[in-house]
C-alpha positions in Angstrom: 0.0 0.0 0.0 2.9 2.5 0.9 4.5 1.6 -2.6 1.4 2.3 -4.2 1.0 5.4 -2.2 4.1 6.8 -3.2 3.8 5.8 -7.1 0.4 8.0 -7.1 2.5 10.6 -5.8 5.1 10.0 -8.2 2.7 10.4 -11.2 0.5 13.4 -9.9 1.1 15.6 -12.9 2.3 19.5 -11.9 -0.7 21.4 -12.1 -2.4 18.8 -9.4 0.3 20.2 -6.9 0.4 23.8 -7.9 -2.9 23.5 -7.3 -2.4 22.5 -3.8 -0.2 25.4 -3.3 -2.7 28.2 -4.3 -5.2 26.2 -2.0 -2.5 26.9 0.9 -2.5 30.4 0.2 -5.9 31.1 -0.1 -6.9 31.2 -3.3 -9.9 30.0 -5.4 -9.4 28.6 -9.1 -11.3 29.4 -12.0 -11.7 29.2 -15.7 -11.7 31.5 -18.3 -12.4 31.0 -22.0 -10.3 33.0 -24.9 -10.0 32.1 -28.2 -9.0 28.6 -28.9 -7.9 28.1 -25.4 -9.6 27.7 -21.6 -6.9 29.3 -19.1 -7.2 28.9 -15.1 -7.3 31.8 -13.0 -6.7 32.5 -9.6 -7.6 34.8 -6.9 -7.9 35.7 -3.1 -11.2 34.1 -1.8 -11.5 37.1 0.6 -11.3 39.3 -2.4 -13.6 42.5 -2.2 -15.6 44.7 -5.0 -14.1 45.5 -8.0 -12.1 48.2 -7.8 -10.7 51.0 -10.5 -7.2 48.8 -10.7 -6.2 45.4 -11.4 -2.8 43.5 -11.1 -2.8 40.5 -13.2 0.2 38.0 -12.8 1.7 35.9 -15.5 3.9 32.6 -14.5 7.1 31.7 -16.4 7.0 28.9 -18.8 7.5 26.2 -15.9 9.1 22.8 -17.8 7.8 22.5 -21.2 10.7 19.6 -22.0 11.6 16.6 -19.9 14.7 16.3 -21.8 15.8 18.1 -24.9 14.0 15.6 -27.1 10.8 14.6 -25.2 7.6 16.9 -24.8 6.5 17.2 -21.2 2.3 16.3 -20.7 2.2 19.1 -18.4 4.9 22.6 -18.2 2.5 23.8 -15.5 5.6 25.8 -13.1 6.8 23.5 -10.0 8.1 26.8 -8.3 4.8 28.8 -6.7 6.8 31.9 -6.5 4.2 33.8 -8.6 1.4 32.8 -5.9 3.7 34.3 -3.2 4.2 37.5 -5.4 0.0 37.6 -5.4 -0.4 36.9 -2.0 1.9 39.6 -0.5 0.1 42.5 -3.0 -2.2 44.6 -0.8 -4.3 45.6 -4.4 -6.6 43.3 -6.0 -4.6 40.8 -7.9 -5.1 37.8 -10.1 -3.2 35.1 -11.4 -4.0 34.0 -15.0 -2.9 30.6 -16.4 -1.0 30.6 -19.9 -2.6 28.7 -22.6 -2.2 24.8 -22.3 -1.0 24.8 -18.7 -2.9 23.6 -15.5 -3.8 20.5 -16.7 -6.2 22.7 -20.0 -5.4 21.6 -22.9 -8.3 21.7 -24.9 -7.4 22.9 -28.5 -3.6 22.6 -27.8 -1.3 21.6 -29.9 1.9 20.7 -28.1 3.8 23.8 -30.0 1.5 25.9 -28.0 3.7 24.8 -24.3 7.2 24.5 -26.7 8.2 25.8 -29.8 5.2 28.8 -30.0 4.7 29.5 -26.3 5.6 32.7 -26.9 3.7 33.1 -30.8 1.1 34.9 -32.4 -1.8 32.4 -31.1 -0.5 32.0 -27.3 -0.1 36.2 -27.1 -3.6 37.0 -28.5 -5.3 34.3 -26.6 -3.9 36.3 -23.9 -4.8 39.4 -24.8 -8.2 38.3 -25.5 -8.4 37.1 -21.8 -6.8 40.3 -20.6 -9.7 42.6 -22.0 -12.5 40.5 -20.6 -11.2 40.6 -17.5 -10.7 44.2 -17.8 -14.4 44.3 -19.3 -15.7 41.8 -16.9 -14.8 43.7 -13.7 -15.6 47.0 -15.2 -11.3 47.8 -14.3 -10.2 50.9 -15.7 -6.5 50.2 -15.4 -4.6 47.1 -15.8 -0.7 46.5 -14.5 0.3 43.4 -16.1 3.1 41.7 -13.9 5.2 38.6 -15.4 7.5 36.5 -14.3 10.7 35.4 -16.4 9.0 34.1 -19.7 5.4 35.5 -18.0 7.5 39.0 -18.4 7.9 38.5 -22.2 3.9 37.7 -22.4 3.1 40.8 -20.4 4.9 42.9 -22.5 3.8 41.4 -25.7 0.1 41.5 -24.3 0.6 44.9 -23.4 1.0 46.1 -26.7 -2.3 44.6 -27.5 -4.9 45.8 -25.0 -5.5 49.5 -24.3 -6.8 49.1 -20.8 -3.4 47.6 -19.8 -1.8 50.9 -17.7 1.8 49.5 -16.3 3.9 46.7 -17.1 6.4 44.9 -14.5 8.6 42.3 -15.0 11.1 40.1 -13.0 14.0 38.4 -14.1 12.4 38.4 -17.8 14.5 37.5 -21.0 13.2 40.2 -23.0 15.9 39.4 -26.1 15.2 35.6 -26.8 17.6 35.4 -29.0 20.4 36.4 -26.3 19.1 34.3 -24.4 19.2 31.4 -26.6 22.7 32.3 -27.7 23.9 33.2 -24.2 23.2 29.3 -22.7 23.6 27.9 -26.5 20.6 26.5 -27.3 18.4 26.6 -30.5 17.7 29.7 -32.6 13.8 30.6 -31.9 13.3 30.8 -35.4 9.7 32.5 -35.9 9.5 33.7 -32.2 8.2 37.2 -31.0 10.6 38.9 -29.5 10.7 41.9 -27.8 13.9 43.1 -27.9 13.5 43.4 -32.2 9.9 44.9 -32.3 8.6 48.6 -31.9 7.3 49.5 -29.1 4.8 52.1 -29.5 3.2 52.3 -25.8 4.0 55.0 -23.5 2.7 53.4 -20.1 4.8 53.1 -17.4 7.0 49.9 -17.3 9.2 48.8 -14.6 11.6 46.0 -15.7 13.3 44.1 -12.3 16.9 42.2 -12.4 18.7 40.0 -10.1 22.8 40.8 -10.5 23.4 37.3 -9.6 20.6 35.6 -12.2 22.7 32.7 -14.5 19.5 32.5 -16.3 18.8 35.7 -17.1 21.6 37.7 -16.6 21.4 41.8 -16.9 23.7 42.0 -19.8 21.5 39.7 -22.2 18.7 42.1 -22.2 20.9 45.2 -23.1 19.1 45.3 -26.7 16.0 45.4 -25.4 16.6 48.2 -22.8 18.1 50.6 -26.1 14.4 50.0 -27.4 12.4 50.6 -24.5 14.3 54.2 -23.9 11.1 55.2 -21.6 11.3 51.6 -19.4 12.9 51.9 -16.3 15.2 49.0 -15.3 16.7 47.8 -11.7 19.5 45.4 -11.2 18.9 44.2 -7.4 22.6 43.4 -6.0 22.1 39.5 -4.4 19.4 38.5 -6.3 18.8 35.8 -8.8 16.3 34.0 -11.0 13.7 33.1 -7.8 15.6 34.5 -5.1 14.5 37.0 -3.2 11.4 38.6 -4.9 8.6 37.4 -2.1 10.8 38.7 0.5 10.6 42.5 -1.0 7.5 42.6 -3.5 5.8 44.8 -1.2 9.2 47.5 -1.9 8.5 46.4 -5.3 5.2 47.4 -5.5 5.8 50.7 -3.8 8.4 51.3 -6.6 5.8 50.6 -9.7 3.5 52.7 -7.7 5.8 55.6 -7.7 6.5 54.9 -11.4 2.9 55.3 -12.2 2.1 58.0 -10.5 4.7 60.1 -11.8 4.0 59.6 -15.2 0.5 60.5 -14.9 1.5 64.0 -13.5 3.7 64.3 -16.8 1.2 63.4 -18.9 -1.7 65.2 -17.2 -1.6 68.5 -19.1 -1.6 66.5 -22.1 -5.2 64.5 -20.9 -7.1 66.6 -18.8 -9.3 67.2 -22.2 -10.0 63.3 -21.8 -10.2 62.8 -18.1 -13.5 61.5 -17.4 -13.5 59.0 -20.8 -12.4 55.5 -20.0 -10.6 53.7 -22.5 -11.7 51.0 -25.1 -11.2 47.8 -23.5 -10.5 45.8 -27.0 -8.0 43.4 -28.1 -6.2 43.0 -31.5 -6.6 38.9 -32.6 -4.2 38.9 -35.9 -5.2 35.1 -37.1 -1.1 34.3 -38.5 0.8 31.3 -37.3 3.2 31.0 -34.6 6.6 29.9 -33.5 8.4 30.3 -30.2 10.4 29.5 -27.7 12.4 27.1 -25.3 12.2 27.5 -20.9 13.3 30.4 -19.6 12.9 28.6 -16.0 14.7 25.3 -17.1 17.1 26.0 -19.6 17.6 22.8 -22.6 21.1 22.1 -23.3 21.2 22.3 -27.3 20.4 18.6 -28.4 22.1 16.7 -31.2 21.4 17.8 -34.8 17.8 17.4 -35.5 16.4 16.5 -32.2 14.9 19.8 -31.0 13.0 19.7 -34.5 12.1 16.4 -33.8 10.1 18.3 -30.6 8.3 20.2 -32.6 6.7 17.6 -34.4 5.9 15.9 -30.3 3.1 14.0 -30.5 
């Protein structure tokens, strides 16, 4: 019986435990429908009326490979780091699932959690999700926060949906293709990456960096941070990939805070025609393929010649 026990526990897929987790800390899951996709959600049960702002968190890309030539069933993220970040934030918060994870893979195609987790269908699937939310709640102002690859969705997504009013990111690899180069993995042939697209938003972003992060060191964003001139970026001395953002989100917080609030007083002059109109709360759905990435959580050592293709045919 202990043998059988321990098997179980063995094979209890990811999103089974980081379900668990969220239980521990409180919070109810849900389900949301967008596009293609159904994405799990979670919140505080305790939280109140819906208020003019809304943070909404985005997890990394958890383990979409076992090895470098097998698929896993389920990249849902073993690390509940994000949940912590939600829990400690004194505004009204919610965690949204990316497409494919948590154990909802209806319509997914295993490119979706691999090769295209950060494409064209993933990203507006998002986006989609964002603006109900937004028009769901009746929110006025988004801040989209995301977590390592979660930060490369939040920024993307930002781009998308008017009603988002702040992005933050921590330990994000906003230039894939450093990334890929800097720990010699595959090209991400096809992927959307930040670091080589316009960015035409002006809302305040805040983009946070551990000095001591292997993963995503400061250096391999540097392309990115010469496109987003307006973005302000902090390199935390002692901190890495997971270590020690729950320990100082609420300073965190208080920083993006600042952030926002100082830009609306520069841009005040500029809106006080506009002040009492809300804004659309729409998302653009382009309906082109996709390509993407590999984890920015677990890194995949390059595989022999061939294999990582061989992925992105996975069953």
């Amino acid at each position: 019986m202990l043998l059988c026990t321990v098997l179980i526990g063995c094979a209890s897929p990811p999103y089974r435990a980081f379900e668990v987790s969220a239980q521990e800390r409180g919070l109810t899951a849900g389900q949301l429908e967008a596009g293609a996709f159904s994405l799990r959600t979670f919140v505080r049960a305790d939280e109140g009326a819906p208020s003019r702002r809304l943070h909404i968190y985005l997890d990394g890309d958890g383990r979409p490979f076992v090895t470098p030539r097998r698929v896993a069933q389920d990249p849902t993220p073993a690390e509940p780091l994000v949940l912590d970040l939600l829990q400690a934030d004194p505004e009204p918060a919610l965690y949204l699932g990316r497409p494919c994870y948590h154990g909802l893979q209806s319509g997914c195609d295993p490119r979706d959690w691999t090769v295209a987790r950060y494409g064209t269908r993933v990203v507006d699937a998002l986006a989609v999700a964002v603006a109900r939310i937004a028009a769901e709640r009746q929110v006025r102002e988004l801040v989209l926060i995301g977590y390592s690859g979660g930060g490369v969705l939040a920024v993307l997504v930002a781009e998308r949906v008017p009603a988002v009013s702040a992005v933050m990111t921590v330990a994000a690899n906003l230039d894939i293709d450093a990334w890929t180069q800097l720990h010699g993995f595959s090209p991400l042939e096809g992927s959307l990456n930040p670091a080589t697209m316009s960015h035409s938003s002006a809302i305040p972003a805040l983009h946070l960096l551990g000095a001591d992060d292997r993963n995503v060191p400061p250096a391999s964003i540097q392309r990115y941070r010469s496109r987003a001139s307006k973005a302000v970026f902090v390199t935390v001395p002692g901190f890495g990939h997971t270590c020690c953002w729950a320990r100082d989100w609420s300073q965190w917080l208080g920083r993006l805070e600042a952030l926002i609030a100082s830009t609306a007083t520069r841009l005040e002059p500029a809106h006080a025609a506009s002040a009492n109109t809300a804004p659309p709360v729409q998302a653009t759905v382009p309906t082109s393929g996709v390509t993407a990435a590999f984890p920015a959580e677990s890194p995949v050592p390059r595989a022999a010649p061939g294999a990582l293709r061989g992925n992105r045919r996975s069953p």
